[in-house]
C-alpha positions as CSV (number, residue, x, y, z in Angstrom):
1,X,141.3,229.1,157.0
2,X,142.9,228.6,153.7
3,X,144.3,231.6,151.0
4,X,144.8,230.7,147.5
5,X,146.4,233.4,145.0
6,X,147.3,232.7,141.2
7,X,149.1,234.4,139.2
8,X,150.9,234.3,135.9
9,X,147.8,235.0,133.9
10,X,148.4,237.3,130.9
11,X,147.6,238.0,126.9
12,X,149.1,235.7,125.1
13,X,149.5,234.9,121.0
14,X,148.0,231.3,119.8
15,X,151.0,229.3,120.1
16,X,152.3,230.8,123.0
17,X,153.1,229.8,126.7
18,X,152.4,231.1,129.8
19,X,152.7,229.8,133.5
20,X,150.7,229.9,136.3
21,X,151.4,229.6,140.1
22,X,149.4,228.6,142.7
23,X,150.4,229.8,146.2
24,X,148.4,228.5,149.7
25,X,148.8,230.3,152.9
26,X,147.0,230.0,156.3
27,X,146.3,226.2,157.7
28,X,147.5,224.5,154.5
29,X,148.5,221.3,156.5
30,X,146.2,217.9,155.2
31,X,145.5,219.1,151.7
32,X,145.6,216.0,149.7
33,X,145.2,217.5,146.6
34,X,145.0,221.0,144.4
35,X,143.9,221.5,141.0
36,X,143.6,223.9,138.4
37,X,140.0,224.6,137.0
38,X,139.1,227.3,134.1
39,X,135.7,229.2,133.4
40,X,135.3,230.7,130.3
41,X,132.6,233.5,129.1
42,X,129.3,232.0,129.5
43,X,130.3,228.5,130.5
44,X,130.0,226.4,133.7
45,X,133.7,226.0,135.2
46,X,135.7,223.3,134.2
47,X,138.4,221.0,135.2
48,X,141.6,221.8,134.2
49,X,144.9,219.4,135.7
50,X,144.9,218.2,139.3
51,X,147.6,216.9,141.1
52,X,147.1,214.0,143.8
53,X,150.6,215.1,146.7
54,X,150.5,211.8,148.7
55,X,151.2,209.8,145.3
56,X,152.2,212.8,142.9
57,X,149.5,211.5,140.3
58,X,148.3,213.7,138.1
59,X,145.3,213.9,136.2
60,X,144.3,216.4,132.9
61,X,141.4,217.4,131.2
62,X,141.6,215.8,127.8
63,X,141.2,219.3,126.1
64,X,144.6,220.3,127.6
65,X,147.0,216.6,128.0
66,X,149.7,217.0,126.7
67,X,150.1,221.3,125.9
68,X,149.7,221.4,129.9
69,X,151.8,220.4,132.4
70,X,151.1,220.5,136.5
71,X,153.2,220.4,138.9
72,X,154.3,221.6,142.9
73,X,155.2,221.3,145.8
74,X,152.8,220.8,148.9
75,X,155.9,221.4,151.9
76,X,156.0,224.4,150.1
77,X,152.2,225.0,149.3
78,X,153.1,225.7,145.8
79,X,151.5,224.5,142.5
80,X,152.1,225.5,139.5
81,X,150.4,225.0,135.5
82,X,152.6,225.3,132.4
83,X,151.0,225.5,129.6
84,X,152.2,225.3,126.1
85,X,151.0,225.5,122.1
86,X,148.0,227.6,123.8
87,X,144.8,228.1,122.0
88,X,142.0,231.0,121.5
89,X,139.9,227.8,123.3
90,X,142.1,228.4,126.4
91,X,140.7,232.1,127.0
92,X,139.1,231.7,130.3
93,X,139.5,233.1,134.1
94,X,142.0,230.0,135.5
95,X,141.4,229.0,139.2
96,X,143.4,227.0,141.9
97,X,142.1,225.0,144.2
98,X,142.5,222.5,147.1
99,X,141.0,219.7,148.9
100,X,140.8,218.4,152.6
101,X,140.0,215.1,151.9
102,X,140.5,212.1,149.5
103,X,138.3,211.7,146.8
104,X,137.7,209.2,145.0
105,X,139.8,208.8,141.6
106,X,136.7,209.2,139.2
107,X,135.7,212.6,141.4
108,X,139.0,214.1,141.4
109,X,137.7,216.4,138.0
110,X,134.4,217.4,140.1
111,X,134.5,221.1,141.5
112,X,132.3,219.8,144.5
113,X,135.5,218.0,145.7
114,X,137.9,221.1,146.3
115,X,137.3,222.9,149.8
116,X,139.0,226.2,148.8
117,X,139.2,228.0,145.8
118,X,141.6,231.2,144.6
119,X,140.1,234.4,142.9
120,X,141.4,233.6,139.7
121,X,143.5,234.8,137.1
122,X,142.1,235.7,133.5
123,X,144.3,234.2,130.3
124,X,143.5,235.3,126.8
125,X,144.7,233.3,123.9
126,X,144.3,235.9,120.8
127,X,144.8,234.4,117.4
């Protein structure tokens, strides 16, 4: 079995940063990827950044390239999400997450890819 815990989560002004970690405990061996995914109020969960560890690809919501920034390390079972000029748009419960098994490049974004999922950590952007 897998463990994922976040943290980092916080209230932050508009404009602000905050950082998130990701850390995996338990049979972490043979994840070939994690990701970060958000659900807001209301809304069906959506992908956030993902990070591909065989290749060190990563891969961002257009909604958050280039005020977020992933990164990790999988010997260490650490991922983390930066993220920068935030908005009252960001304001949502943030999850990590990992997968097993390779998806394909077009799925990567798709919840139904990740095997394991975190509890979640709630950011609020005020304005």
């Amino acid at each position: 079995q897998v463990q994922l815990l976040e943290s980092g989560g916080g209230l932050v002004q508009a404009g602000g940063s905050l950082r998130l970690s990701c850390a995996a405990s338990g049979r972490t061996f043979g994840s070939y990827a994690m990701g970060w995914f958000r659900q807001a109020p209301g809304k069906e969960r959506e992908f956030a950044a993902a990070i591909t560890w065989s290749d060190g690809n990563t891969y961002y919501a257009d909604s958050v390239k280039g005020r977020f920034t992933i990164s990790g390390d999988n010997f260490k079972n650490t991922m983390y999400l930066q993220m920068n000029s935030l908005k009252p748009e960001d304001t949502a419960v943030y999850y990590c997450a990992k997968t097993l098994f390779r998806p394909a490049t077009a799925t990567i974004p798709s919840p139904s890819q990740y095997n394991y999922w975190g509890q979640g950590t709630q950011v609020t952007v005020s304005s």
